[in-house]
C-alpha positions as CSV (number, residue, x, y, z in Angstrom):
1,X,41.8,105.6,22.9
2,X,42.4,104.9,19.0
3,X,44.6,102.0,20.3
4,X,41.9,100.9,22.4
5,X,39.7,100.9,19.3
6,X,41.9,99.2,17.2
7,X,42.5,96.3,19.1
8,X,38.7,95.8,19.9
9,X,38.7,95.6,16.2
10,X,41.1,93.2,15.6
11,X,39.4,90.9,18.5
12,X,36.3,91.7,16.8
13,X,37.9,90.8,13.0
14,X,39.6,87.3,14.6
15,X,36.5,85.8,16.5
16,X,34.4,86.9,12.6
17,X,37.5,85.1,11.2
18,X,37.1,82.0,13.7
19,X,33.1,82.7,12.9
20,X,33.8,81.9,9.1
21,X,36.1,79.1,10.1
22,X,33.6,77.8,12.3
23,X,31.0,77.7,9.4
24,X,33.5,76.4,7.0
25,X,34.1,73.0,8.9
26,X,30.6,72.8,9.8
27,X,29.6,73.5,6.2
28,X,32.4,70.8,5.3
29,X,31.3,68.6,7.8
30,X,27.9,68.9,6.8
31,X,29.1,68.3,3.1
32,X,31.2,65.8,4.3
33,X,28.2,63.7,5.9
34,X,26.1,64.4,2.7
35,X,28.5,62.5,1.1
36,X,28.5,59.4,3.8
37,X,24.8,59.1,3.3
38,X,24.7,59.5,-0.5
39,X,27.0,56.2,-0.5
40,X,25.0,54.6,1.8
41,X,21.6,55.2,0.0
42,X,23.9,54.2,-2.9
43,X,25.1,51.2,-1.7
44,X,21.6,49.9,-0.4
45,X,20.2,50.8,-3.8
46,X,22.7,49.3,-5.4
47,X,21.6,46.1,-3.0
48,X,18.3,46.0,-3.8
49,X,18.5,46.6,-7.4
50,X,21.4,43.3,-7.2
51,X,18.7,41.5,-5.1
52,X,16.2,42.3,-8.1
53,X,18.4,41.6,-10.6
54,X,18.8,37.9,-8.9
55,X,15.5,37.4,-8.5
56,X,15.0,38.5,-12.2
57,X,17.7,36.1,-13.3
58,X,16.2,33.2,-10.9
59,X,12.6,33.5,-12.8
60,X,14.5,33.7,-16.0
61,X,16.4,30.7,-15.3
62,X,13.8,29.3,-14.2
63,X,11.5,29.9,-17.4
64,X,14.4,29.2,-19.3
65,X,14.4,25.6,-17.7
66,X,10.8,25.2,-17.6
67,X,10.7,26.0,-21.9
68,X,13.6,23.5,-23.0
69,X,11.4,21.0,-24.1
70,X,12.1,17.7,-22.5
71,X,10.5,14.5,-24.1
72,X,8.1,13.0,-21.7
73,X,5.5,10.2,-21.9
74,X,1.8,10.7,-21.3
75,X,2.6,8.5,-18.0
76,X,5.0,11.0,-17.1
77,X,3.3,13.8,-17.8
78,X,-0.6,13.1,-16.6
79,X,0.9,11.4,-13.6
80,X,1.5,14.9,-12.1
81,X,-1.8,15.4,-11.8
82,X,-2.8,12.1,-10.1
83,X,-2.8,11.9,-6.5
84,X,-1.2,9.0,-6.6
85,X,1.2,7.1,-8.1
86,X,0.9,4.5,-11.1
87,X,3.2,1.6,-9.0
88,X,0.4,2.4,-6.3
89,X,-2.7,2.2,-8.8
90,X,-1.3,-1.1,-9.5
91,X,-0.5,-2.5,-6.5
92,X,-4.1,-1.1,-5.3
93,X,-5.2,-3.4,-8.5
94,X,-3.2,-6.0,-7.7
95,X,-3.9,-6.7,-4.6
96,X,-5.4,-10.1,-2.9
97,X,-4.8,-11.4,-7.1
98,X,-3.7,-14.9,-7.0
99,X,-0.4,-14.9,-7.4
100,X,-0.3,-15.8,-11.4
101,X,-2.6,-15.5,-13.6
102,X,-3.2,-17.4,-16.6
103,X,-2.7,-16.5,-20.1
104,X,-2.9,-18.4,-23.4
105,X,-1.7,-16.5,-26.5
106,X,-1.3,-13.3,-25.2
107,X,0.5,-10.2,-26.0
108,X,0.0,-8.8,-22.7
109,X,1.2,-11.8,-19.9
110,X,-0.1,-10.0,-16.8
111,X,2.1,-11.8,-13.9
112,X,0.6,-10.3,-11.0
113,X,4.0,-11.0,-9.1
114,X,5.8,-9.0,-11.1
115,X,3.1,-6.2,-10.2
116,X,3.5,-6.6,-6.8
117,X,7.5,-7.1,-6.5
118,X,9.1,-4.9,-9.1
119,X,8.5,-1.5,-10.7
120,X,7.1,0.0,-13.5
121,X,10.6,0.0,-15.8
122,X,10.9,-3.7,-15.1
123,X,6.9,-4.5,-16.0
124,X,7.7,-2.6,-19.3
125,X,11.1,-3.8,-20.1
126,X,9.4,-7.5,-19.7
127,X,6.0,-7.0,-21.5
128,X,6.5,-8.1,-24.9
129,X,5.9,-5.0,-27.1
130,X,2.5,-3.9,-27.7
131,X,1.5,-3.2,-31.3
132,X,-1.5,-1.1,-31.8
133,X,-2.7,-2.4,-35.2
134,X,-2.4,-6.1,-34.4
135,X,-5.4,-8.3,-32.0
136,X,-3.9,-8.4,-28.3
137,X,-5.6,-10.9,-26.1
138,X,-5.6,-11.5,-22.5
139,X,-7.8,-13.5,-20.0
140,X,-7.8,-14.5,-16.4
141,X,-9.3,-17.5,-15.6
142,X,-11.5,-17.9,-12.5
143,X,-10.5,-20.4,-10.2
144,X,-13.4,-23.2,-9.8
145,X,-12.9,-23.8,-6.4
146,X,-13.5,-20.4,-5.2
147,X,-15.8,-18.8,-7.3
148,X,-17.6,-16.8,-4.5
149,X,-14.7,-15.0,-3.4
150,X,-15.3,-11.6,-4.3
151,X,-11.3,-10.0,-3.4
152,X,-10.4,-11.4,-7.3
153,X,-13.3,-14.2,-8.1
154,X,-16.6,-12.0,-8.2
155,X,-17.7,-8.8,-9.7
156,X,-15.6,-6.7,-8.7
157,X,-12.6,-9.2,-9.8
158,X,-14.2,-9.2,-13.1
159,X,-13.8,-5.3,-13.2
160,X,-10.6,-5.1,-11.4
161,X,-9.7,-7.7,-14.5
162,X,-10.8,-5.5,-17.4
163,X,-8.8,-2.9,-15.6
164,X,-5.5,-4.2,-15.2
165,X,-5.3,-5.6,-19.0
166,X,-6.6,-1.9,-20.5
167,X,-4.2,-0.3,-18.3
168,X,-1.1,-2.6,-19.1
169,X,-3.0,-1.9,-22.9
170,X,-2.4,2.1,-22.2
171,X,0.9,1.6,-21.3
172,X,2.7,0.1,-23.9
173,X,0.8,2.5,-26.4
174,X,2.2,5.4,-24.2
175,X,-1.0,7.0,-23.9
176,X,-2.0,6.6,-20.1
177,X,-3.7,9.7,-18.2
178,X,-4.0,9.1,-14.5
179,X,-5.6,12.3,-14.4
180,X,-8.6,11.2,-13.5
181,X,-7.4,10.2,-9.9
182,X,-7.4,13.7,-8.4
183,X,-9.6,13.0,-5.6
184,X,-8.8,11.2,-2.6
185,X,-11.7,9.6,-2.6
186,X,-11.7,8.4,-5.6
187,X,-8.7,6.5,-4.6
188,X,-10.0,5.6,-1.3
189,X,-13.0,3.8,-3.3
190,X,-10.3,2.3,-5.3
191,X,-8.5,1.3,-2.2
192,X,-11.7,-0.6,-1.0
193,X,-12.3,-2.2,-4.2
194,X,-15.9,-0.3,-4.0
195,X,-17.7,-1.3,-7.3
196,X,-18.9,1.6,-8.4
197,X,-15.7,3.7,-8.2
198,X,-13.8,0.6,-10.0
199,X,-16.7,0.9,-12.8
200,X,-15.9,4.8,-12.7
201,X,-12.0,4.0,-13.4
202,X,-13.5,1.7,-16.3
203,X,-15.0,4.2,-17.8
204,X,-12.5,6.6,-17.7
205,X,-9.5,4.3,-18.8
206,X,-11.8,3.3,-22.0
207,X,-12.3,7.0,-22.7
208,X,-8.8,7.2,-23.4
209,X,-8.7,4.9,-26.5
210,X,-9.1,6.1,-29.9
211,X,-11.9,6.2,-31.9
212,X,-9.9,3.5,-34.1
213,X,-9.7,1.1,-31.3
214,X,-12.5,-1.4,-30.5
215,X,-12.1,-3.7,-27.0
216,X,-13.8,-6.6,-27.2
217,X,-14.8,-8.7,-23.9
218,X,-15.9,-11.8,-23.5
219,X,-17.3,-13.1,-20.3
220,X,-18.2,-16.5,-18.9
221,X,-20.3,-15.1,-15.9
222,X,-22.5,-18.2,-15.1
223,X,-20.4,-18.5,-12.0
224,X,-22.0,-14.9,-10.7
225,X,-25.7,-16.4,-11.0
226,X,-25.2,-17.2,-7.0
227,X,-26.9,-15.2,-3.9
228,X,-24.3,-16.1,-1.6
229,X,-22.3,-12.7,0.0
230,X,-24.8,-10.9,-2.5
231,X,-23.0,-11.8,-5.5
232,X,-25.9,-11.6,-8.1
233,X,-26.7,-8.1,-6.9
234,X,-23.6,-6.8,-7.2
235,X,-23.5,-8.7,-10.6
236,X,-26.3,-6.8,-11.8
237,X,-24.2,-3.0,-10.3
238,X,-21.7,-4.5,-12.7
239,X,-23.8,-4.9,-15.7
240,X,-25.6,-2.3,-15.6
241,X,-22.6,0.2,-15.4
242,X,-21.2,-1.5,-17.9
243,X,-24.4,-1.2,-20.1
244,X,-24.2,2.6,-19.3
245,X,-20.9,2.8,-20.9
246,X,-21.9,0.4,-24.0
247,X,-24.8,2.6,-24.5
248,X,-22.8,5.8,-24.3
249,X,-22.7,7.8,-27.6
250,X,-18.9,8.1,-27.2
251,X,-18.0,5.0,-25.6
252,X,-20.2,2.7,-27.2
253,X,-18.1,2.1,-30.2
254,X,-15.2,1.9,-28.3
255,X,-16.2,-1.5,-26.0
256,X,-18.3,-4.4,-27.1
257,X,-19.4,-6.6,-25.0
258,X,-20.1,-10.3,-25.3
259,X,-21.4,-13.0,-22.2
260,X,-21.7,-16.5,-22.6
261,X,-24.6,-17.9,-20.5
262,X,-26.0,-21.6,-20.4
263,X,-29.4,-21.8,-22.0
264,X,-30.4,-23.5,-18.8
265,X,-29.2,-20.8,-17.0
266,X,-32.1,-18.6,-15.0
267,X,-34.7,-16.6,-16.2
268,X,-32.9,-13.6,-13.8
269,X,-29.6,-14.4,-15.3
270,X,-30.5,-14.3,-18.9
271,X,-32.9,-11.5,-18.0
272,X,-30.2,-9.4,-16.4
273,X,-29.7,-7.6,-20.3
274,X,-32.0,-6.3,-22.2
275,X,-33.5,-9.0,-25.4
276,X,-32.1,-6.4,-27.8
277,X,-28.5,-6.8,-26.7
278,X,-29.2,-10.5,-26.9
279,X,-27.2,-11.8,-29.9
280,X,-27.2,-15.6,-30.6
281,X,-24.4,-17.8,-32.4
282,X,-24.9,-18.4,-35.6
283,X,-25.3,-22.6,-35.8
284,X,-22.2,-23.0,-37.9
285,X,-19.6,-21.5,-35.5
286,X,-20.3,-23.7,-32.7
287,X,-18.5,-27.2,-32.2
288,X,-20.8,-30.2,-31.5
289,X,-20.8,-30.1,-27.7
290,X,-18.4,-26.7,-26.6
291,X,-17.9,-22.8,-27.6
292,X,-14.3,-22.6,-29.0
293,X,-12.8,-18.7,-28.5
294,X,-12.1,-19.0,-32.3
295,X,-16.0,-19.2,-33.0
296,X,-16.9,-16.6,-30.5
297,X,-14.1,-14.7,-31.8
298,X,-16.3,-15.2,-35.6
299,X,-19.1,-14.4,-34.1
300,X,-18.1,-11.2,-32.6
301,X,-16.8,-9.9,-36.2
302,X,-19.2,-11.0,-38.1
303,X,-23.4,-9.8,-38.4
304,X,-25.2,-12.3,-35.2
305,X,-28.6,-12.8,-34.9
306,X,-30.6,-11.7,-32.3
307,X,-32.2,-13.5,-29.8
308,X,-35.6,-11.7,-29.5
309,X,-36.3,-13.2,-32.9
310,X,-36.3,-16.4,-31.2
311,X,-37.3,-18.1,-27.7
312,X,-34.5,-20.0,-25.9
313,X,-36.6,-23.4,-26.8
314,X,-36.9,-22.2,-30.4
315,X,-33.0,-22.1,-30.4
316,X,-32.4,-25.3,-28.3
317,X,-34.6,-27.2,-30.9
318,X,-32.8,-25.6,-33.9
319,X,-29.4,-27.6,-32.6
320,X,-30.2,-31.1,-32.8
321,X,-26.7,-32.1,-32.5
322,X,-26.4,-30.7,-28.8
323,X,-28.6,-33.6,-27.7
324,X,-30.8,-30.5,-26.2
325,X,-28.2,-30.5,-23.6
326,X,-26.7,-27.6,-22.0
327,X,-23.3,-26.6,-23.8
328,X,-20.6,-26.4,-21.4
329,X,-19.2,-22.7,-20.8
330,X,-16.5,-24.2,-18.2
331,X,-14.9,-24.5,-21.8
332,X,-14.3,-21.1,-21.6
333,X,-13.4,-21.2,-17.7
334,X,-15.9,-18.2,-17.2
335,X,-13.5,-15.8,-18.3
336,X,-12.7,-12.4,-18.6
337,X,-11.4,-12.0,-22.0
338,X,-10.1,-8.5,-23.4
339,X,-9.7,-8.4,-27.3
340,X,-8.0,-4.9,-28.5
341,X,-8.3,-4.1,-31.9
Protein backbone atom coordinates (compact mmCIF):
# COMPACT_ATOMS: atom_id res chain seq x y z
CA UNK A 1 0.00 0.00 0.00
CA UNK A 2 2.67 2.75 1.01
CA UNK A 3 4.40 1.72 -2.26
CA UNK A 4 1.28 2.09 -4.06
CA UNK A 5 1.04 5.57 -2.57
CA UNK A 6 4.32 6.55 -3.38
CA UNK A 7 4.42 5.95 -6.83
CA UNK A 8 0.92 7.60 -7.39
CA UNK A 9 2.92 10.41 -6.00
CA UNK A 10 5.75 10.47 -8.04
CA UNK A 11 3.19 10.17 -11.21
CA UNK A 12 1.37 12.79 -9.66
CA UNK A 13 4.85 15.04 -8.98
CA UNK A 14 6.09 14.23 -12.88
CA UNK A 15 2.87 15.18 -14.85
CA UNK A 16 2.94 18.81 -12.11
CA UNK A 17 6.60 18.79 -13.30
CA UNK A 18 5.58 18.32 -17.20
CA UNK A 19 2.50 20.85 -16.01
CA UNK A 20 5.23 23.63 -15.12
CA UNK A 21 7.16 22.62 -18.22
CA UNK A 22 4.20 22.89 -20.23
CA UNK A 23 3.63 26.57 -18.90
CA UNK A 24 7.19 27.44 -19.21
CA UNK A 25 7.30 26.97 -23.09
CA UNK A 26 3.97 28.32 -23.48
CA UNK A 27 4.95 31.29 -21.24
CA UNK A 28 8.28 31.42 -23.52
CA UNK A 29 6.48 30.98 -26.47
CA UNK A 30 4.10 33.53 -25.61
CA UNK A 31 7.18 35.80 -24.63
CA UNK A 32 8.74 34.69 -27.53
CA UNK A 33 5.84 35.97 -29.94
CA UNK A 34 5.59 39.23 -27.83
CA UNK A 35 8.82 39.81 -29.06
CA UNK A 36 8.08 38.96 -32.92
CA UNK A 37 5.32 41.53 -32.84
CA UNK A 38 7.12 44.22 -30.86
CA UNK A 39 9.64 44.24 -33.97
CA UNK A 40 7.16 44.20 -36.31
CA UNK A 41 5.15 47.20 -34.82
CA UNK A 42 8.79 48.54 -34.61
CA UNK A 43 9.72 48.04 -37.87
CA UNK A 44 6.39 49.59 -39.42
CA UNK A 45 6.79 52.52 -37.13
CA UNK A 46 10.06 52.87 -37.94
CA UNK A 47 8.45 52.91 -41.78
CA UNK A 48 6.21 55.37 -41.35
CA UNK A 49 8.18 57.70 -39.31
CA UNK A 50 11.03 57.19 -42.48
CA UNK A 51 8.07 57.84 -44.86
CA UNK A 52 7.47 61.11 -42.78
CA UNK A 53 10.72 61.97 -42.46
CA UNK A 54 10.85 61.94 -46.58
CA UNK A 55 8.04 63.61 -46.98
CA UNK A 56 9.28 66.28 -44.42
CA UNK A 57 12.61 66.45 -46.22
CA UNK A 58 10.65 66.66 -49.82
CA UNK A 59 8.66 69.91 -48.55
CA UNK A 60 11.86 71.21 -47.07
CA UNK A 61 13.65 70.75 -50.18
CA UNK A 62 11.21 71.89 -51.84
CA UNK A 63 10.84 75.35 -49.77
CA UNK A 64 14.36 75.34 -49.74
CA UNK A 65 14.21 75.54 -53.72
CA UNK A 66 11.25 77.67 -53.93
CA UNK A 67 13.27 80.56 -51.32
CA UNK A 68 16.80 80.69 -53.33
CA UNK A 69 16.00 83.72 -54.98
CA UNK A 70 16.42 83.40 -58.70
CA UNK A 71 16.54 86.65 -60.79
CA UNK A 72 13.58 86.80 -63.05
CA UNK A 73 12.07 89.51 -65.39
CA UNK A 74 8.55 90.87 -64.99
CA UNK A 75 7.94 88.81 -68.45
CA UNK A 76 9.00 85.87 -66.65
CA UNK A 77 7.46 86.25 -63.69
CA UNK A 78 3.66 87.81 -64.70
CA UNK A 79 3.67 85.40 -67.54
CA UNK A 80 2.72 82.60 -65.11
CA UNK A 81 -0.27 84.08 -64.54
CA UNK A 82 -1.29 84.62 -68.23
CA UNK A 83 -3.22 82.02 -69.93
CA UNK A 84 -1.27 82.28 -72.56
CA UNK A 85 1.95 82.77 -73.78
CA UNK A 86 3.68 86.16 -74.82
CA UNK A 87 5.06 84.42 -78.48
CA UNK A 88 1.23 83.65 -78.72
CA UNK A 89 -0.02 87.35 -77.75
CA UNK A 90 2.19 88.35 -80.47
CA UNK A 91 1.54 86.19 -83.06
CA UNK A 92 -2.34 86.78 -82.16
CA UNK A 93 -1.11 90.65 -82.76
CA UNK A 94 0.64 89.87 -85.59
CA UNK A 95 -1.43 88.20 -87.46
CA UNK A 96 -2.91 89.17 -91.17
CA UNK A 97 0.03 92.39 -90.66
CA UNK A 98 1.57 93.06 -93.93
CA UNK A 99 4.53 91.55 -93.92
CA UNK A 100 6.91 94.72 -93.00
CA UNK A 101 6.01 97.52 -91.70
CA UNK A 102 7.50 100.83 -92.15
CA UNK A 103 9.55 102.78 -89.82
CA UNK A 104 11.55 106.05 -90.13
CA UNK A 105 13.79 106.99 -87.21
CA UNK A 106 12.75 104.55 -84.87
CA UNK A 107 14.12 102.94 -81.81
CA UNK A 108 11.70 100.29 -81.97
CA UNK A 109 11.78 98.64 -85.92
CA UNK A 110 8.71 96.45 -85.54
CA UNK A 111 9.43 93.78 -88.48
CA UNK A 112 6.32 91.87 -88.31
CA UNK A 113 8.25 88.83 -89.90
CA UNK A 114 10.39 88.54 -87.29
CA UNK A 115 7.20 88.36 -85.02
CA UNK A 116 5.84 85.72 -86.84
CA UNK A 117 9.09 83.51 -87.68
CA UNK A 118 11.34 83.67 -84.66
CA UNK A 119 11.03 83.87 -80.85
CA UNK A 120 11.03 86.21 -78.27
CA UNK A 121 15.10 85.90 -77.44
CA UNK A 122 15.78 86.65 -81.08
CA UNK A 123 13.01 89.83 -81.21
CA UNK A 124 15.02 91.16 -78.15
CA UNK A 125 18.60 90.31 -79.10
CA UNK A 126 17.66 92.37 -82.55
CA UNK A 127 15.70 95.40 -81.14
CA UNK A 128 18.07 97.98 -80.70
CA UNK A 129 18.06 98.81 -76.90
CA UNK A 130 15.37 100.76 -75.56
CA UNK A 131 16.31 103.66 -73.35
CA UNK A 132 13.67 104.88 -71.02
CA UNK A 133 14.71 108.57 -70.70
CA UNK A 134 15.28 109.21 -74.44
CA UNK A 135 11.96 110.00 -77.26
CA UNK A 136 11.34 106.46 -78.99
CA UNK A 137 9.20 106.71 -82.11
CA UNK A 138 7.43 104.23 -84.16
CA UNK A 139 4.71 104.36 -86.87
CA UNK A 140 2.98 102.15 -89.32
CA UNK A 141 1.97 103.50 -92.34
CA UNK A 142 -1.42 102.54 -93.90
CA UNK A 143 -1.25 101.29 -97.18
CA UNK A 144 -3.43 103.63 -99.71
CA UNK A 145 -4.58 101.05 -101.70
CA UNK A 146 -6.42 99.26 -99.14
CA UNK A 147 -7.53 101.52 -96.67
CA UNK A 148 -10.89 99.59 -95.94
CA UNK A 149 -9.37 96.49 -94.95
CA UNK A 150 -10.09 96.21 -91.42
CA UNK A 151 -7.57 92.69 -90.58
CA UNK A 152 -4.49 95.59 -90.24
CA UNK A 153 -5.94 98.89 -92.25
CA UNK A 154 -9.02 99.99 -90.13
CA UNK A 155 -9.85 100.52 -86.45
CA UNK A 156 -9.02 97.77 -85.15
CA UNK A 157 -5.45 97.89 -87.05
CA UNK A 158 -4.98 101.25 -85.63
CA UNK A 159 -5.41 99.57 -82.02
CA UNK A 160 -3.75 96.42 -82.75
CA UNK A 161 -0.88 99.22 -83.92
CA UNK A 162 -0.70 101.13 -80.65
CA UNK A 163 -0.54 97.66 -79.16
CA UNK A 164 2.29 96.02 -80.63
CA UNK A 165 4.66 99.25 -80.33
CA UNK A 166 3.72 99.72 -76.25
CA UNK A 167 4.19 96.11 -75.87
CA UNK A 168 7.70 95.90 -77.76
CA UNK A 169 7.91 99.52 -75.40
CA UNK A 170 7.26 97.16 -72.18
CA UNK A 171 9.65 94.77 -73.13
CA UNK A 172 12.80 96.29 -73.48
CA UNK A 173 12.03 98.30 -70.23
CA UNK A 174 11.50 94.81 -68.60
CA UNK A 175 8.30 95.74 -67.04
CA UNK A 176 5.58 93.67 -69.01
CA UNK A 177 2.66 92.03 -66.92
CA UNK A 178 0.53 89.72 -69.02
CA UNK A 179 -1.43 89.27 -66.06
CA UNK A 180 -4.20 90.68 -67.24
CA UNK A 181 -4.94 87.76 -69.78
CA UNK A 182 -6.32 85.30 -67.24
CA UNK A 183 -9.48 84.71 -68.91
CA UNK A 184 -10.08 82.74 -71.86
CA UNK A 185 -12.20 84.97 -73.23
CA UNK A 186 -10.33 87.63 -73.00
CA UNK A 187 -7.97 85.93 -75.26
CA UNK A 188 -10.65 84.54 -77.49
CA UNK A 189 -11.72 88.43 -78.07
CA UNK A 190 -8.15 88.89 -78.75
CA UNK A 191 -8.13 86.02 -81.00
CA UNK A 192 -11.04 87.64 -83.08
CA UNK A 193 -9.50 90.96 -83.13
CA UNK A 194 -12.91 92.08 -81.35
CA UNK A 195 -12.54 95.90 -80.78
CA UNK A 196 -13.56 96.26 -77.59
CA UNK A 197 -11.37 93.55 -75.96
CA UNK A 198 -8.27 95.06 -78.10
CA UNK A 199 -9.28 98.57 -76.51
CA UNK A 200 -9.41 96.53 -73.01
CA UNK A 201 -5.65 95.23 -73.66
CA UNK A 202 -4.99 99.04 -74.41
CA UNK A 203 -5.87 100.08 -71.45
CA UNK A 204 -4.30 97.70 -69.48
CA UNK A 205 -0.82 97.71 -71.21
CA UNK A 206 -0.90 101.78 -70.65
CA UNK A 207 -1.63 101.11 -66.95
CA UNK A 208 1.61 99.65 -66.71
CA UNK A 209 3.73 102.74 -67.44
CA UNK A 210 4.93 104.99 -64.95
CA UNK A 211 3.63 108.06 -63.88
CA UNK A 212 7.02 109.53 -65.46
CA UNK A 213 6.18 108.29 -68.81
CA UNK A 214 3.90 110.20 -71.31
CA UNK A 215 2.85 108.21 -74.85
CA UNK A 216 2.12 110.52 -77.33
CA UNK A 217 -0.01 109.40 -80.55
CA UNK A 218 -0.53 110.91 -83.43
CA UNK A 219 -3.08 109.77 -85.86
CA UNK A 220 -3.90 110.55 -89.57
CA UNK A 221 -7.52 108.97 -89.42
CA UNK A 222 -9.11 110.69 -92.47
CA UNK A 223 -8.97 107.41 -94.20
CA UNK A 224 -11.69 105.94 -91.42
CA UNK A 225 -14.25 108.75 -92.41
CA UNK A 226 -15.80 105.84 -94.82
CA UNK A 227 -19.20 103.78 -94.25
CA UNK A 228 -18.09 101.01 -96.19
CA UNK A 229 -17.92 97.42 -93.92
CA UNK A 230 -19.03 99.93 -91.03
CA UNK A 231 -15.80 101.44 -90.74
CA UNK A 232 -16.91 104.93 -89.23
CA UNK A 233 -18.85 103.15 -86.56
CA UNK A 234 -16.39 101.16 -85.42
CA UNK A 235 -14.16 104.39 -85.72
CA UNK A 236 -16.24 106.10 -83.37
CA UNK A 237 -16.07 102.40 -80.63
CA UNK A 238 -12.40 103.29 -81.09
CA UNK A 239 -12.48 106.89 -80.11
CA UNK A 240 -14.58 106.84 -77.68
CA UNK A 241 -12.68 104.03 -75.72
CA UNK A 242 -9.87 105.72 -76.23
CA UNK A 243 -11.44 108.99 -74.87
CA UNK A 244 -12.39 106.91 -71.77
CA UNK A 245 -8.90 106.19 -71.07
CA UNK A 246 -7.63 109.97 -71.88
CA UNK A 247 -10.19 111.02 -69.52
CA UNK A 248 -9.29 108.59 -66.83
CA UNK A 249 -7.84 110.23 -63.67
CA UNK A 250 -4.98 107.69 -63.75
CA UNK A 251 -4.41 107.21 -67.28
CA UNK A 252 -4.98 110.50 -68.57
CA UNK A 253 -1.56 111.75 -67.90
CA UNK A 254 -0.16 108.83 -69.12
CA UNK A 255 -1.46 108.93 -73.03
CA UNK A 256 -2.05 112.03 -75.10
CA UNK A 257 -3.65 111.89 -77.95
CA UNK A 258 -3.37 113.92 -81.12
CA UNK A 259 -5.57 113.38 -84.79
CA UNK A 260 -4.91 115.21 -87.75
CA UNK A 261 -8.07 115.76 -89.82
CA UNK A 262 -8.55 117.85 -93.06
CA UNK A 263 -10.52 121.02 -92.43
CA UNK A 264 -12.71 119.94 -95.30
CA UNK A 265 -13.19 116.81 -93.70
CA UNK A 266 -17.12 116.14 -92.33
CA UNK A 267 -19.03 117.70 -89.92
CA UNK A 268 -19.29 113.83 -88.30
CA UNK A 269 -15.67 113.32 -88.55
CA UNK A 270 -14.57 116.48 -86.91
CA UNK A 271 -17.56 116.15 -84.61
CA UNK A 272 -16.51 112.65 -83.58
CA UNK A 273 -14.43 114.61 -80.31
CA UNK A 274 -15.61 116.77 -78.24
CA UNK A 275 -14.66 120.94 -79.19
CA UNK A 276 -12.78 121.05 -75.88
CA UNK A 277 -10.34 118.31 -76.90
CA UNK A 278 -10.04 120.22 -80.13
CA UNK A 279 -6.59 121.85 -80.18
CA UNK A 280 -5.45 123.81 -83.35
CA UNK A 281 -1.72 124.45 -84.72
CA UNK A 282 -0.34 127.35 -83.83
CA UNK A 283 0.28 129.29 -87.50
CA UNK A 284 4.04 129.24 -87.15
CA UNK A 285 4.58 125.52 -86.96
CA UNK A 286 2.96 124.56 -90.09
CA UNK A 287 4.89 124.57 -93.54
CA UNK A 288 3.23 126.44 -96.46
CA UNK A 289 1.23 123.56 -97.99
CA UNK A 290 2.00 120.19 -95.52
CA UNK A 291 2.12 119.18 -91.60
CA UNK A 292 5.84 118.15 -91.01
CA UNK A 293 6.03 115.45 -87.79
CA UNK A 294 8.66 117.93 -86.44
CA UNK A 295 5.86 120.72 -86.09
CA UNK A 296 3.31 118.39 -84.77
CA UNK A 297 5.86 117.06 -82.69
CA UNK A 298 6.17 121.33 -81.42
CA UNK A 299 2.83 121.44 -81.16
CA UNK A 300 2.24 118.58 -78.97
CA UNK A 301 5.02 120.03 -76.32
CA UNK A 302 4.25 123.22 -76.42
CA UNK A 303 0.65 125.30 -74.99
CA UNK A 304 -1.98 124.91 -78.48
CA UNK A 305 -4.89 126.74 -78.88
CA UNK A 306 -8.10 125.51 -78.86
CA UNK A 307 -10.40 125.28 -81.49
CA UNK A 308 -13.70 126.20 -79.80
CA UNK A 309 -12.27 129.63 -79.68
CA UNK A 310 -12.53 129.68 -83.26
CA UNK A 311 -14.85 128.23 -86.29
CA UNK A 312 -13.07 126.11 -88.86
CA UNK A 313 -13.68 129.15 -91.46
CA UNK A 314 -12.26 131.54 -88.88
CA UNK A 315 -9.06 129.37 -88.98
CA UNK A 316 -9.01 128.65 -92.75
CA UNK A 317 -9.16 132.59 -93.27
CA UNK A 318 -6.40 133.14 -90.64
CA UNK A 319 -3.88 131.11 -93.16
CA UNK A 320 -3.71 132.99 -96.28
CA UNK A 321 -0.83 131.18 -97.44
CA UNK A 322 -2.71 127.73 -97.78
CA UNK A 323 -4.57 129.31 -100.70
CA UNK A 324 -7.81 128.24 -98.47
CA UNK A 325 -7.00 124.84 -99.74
CA UNK A 326 -7.18 121.70 -97.81
CA UNK A 327 -3.58 120.81 -96.29
CA UNK A 328 -2.61 117.43 -97.33
CA UNK A 329 -2.55 114.85 -94.31
CA UNK A 330 -1.38 112.00 -96.93
CA UNK A 331 1.91 113.89 -95.70
CA UNK A 332 1.65 112.03 -92.78
CA UNK A 333 0.36 108.73 -94.54
CA UNK A 334 -2.61 108.62 -91.96
CA UNK A 335 -0.46 107.22 -89.41
CA UNK A 336 -0.32 105.67 -86.21
CA UNK A 337 2.40 107.30 -84.53
CA UNK A 338 3.59 106.26 -80.80
CA UNK A 339 5.95 108.94 -79.07
CA UNK A 340 7.35 107.55 -75.56
CA UNK A 341 8.69 109.90 -73.32
Amino acid sequence: MPQQVQSTQQFILTLAQSRDEAKLMLVDSFREQQKTNQRKTAEIVSTEVQISNTGIEWLIEKQETESVIVPKSSVQQEASRAVISLNRLVKILSALFPDRIPAQNTAIDLNVLVLRQRNLQHILQNTPQFDPRAESRAHTALNEDRPYNDDWYGPSGMIRSLIAQILLALIKRNSLDLGCLDRRSYVRGLEHHDLGILCDLLSDLVCQFDAETTIYVIDGVSKFDVDHNNIFQRFEVAIRRLGDIVKDDELGPRLKILMTVPFRSSVRLKNIVDTKFQPALLQQLLAPNKLSIGSIVSSILSRSTLQNAATTSSLQNDLPEWGGGDYDDEYIGDMYHLILK
